[in-house]
C-alpha positions in Angstrom: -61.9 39.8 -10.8 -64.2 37.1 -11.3 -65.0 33.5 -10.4 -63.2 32.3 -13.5 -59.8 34.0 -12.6 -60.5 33.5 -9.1 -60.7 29.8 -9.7 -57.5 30.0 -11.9 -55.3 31.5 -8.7 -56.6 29.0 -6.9 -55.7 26.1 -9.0 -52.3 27.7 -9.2 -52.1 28.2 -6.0 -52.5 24.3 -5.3 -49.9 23.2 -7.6 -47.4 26.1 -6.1 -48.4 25.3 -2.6 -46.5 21.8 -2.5 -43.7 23.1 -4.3 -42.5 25.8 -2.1 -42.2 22.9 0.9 -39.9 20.9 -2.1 -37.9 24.1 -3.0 -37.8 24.3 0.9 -36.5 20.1 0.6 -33.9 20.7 -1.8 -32.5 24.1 0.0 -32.5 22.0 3.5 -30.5 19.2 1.8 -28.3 21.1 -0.2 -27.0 22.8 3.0 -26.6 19.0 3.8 -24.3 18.5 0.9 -22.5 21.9 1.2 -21.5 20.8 5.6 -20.8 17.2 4.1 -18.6 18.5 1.3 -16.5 20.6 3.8 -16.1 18.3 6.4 -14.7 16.0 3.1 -12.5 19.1 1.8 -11.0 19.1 5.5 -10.7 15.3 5.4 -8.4 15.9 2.1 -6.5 18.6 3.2 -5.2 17.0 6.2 -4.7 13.6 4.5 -2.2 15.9 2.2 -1.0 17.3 4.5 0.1 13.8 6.3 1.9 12.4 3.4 3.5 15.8 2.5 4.5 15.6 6.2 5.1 12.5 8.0 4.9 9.7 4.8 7.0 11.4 2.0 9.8 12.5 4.2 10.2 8.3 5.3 9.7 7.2 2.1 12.4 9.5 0.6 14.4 8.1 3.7 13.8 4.7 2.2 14.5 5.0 -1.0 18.1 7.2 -0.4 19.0 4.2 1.7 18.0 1.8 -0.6 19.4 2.9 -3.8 22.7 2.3 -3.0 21.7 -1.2 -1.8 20.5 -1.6 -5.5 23.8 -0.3 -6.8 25.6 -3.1 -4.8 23.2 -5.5 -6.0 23.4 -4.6 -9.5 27.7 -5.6 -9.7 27.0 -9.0 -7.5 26.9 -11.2 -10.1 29.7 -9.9 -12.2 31.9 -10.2 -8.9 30.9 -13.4 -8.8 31.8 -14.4 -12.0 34.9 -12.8 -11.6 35.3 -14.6 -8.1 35.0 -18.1 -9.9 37.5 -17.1 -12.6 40.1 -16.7 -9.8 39.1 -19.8 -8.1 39.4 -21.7 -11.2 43.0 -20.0 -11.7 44.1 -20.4 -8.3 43.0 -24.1 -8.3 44.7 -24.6 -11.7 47.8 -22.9 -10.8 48.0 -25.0 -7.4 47.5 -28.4 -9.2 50.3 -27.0 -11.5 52.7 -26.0 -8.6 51.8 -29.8 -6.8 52.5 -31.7 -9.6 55.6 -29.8 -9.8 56.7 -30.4 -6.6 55.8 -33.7 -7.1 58.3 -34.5 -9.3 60.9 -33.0 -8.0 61.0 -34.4 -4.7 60.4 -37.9 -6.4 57.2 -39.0 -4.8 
């Protein structure tokens, strides 16, 4: 081998040097990002498991007892209109029966 190719591996050598320790970088920080990425996999699963536990079971609570509140709800202001038709009736039909009476007994 001679100085020339000598030379050559040298200069390669420099420019690989530097990279091993940012091939060594990226392996130390991907291992990082893989503990990081577990720990937020773990996070997840027990969030899931939460709702699918403890917050869907109330909240399907909720909603079967308030459904039939909105069922109720829904007829109130037809009973109220049908409320204030008999009211009006009734009132009618006791002015009616007063006057009636009215006249009969003279006053």
């Amino acid at each position: 081998m001679d100085n020339r190719d000598l030379e050559l591996l040298q200069a390669i050598q420099l420019i690989l040097d530097p990279l091993k320790d940012d091939v060594k970088d990226l392996k130390d920080d991907m291992k990082d990002v893989k503990e990081r990425l577990t720990i937020v996999e773990d996070e997840t699963k027990r969030t899931a498991l939460i709702i699918e536990n403890r917050i869907e079971p109330k909240l399907n609570m909720l909603y079967d007892g308030y459904m039939p509140l909105v069922e109720k709800v829904r007829y109130v202001p037809e009973d109220i209109a049908n409320l204030t038709e008999r009211v009006e009736i009734l009132e009618f039909t006791h002015k009616q029966m007063a006057a009636i009476i009215k006249e009969k007994l003279g006053v």
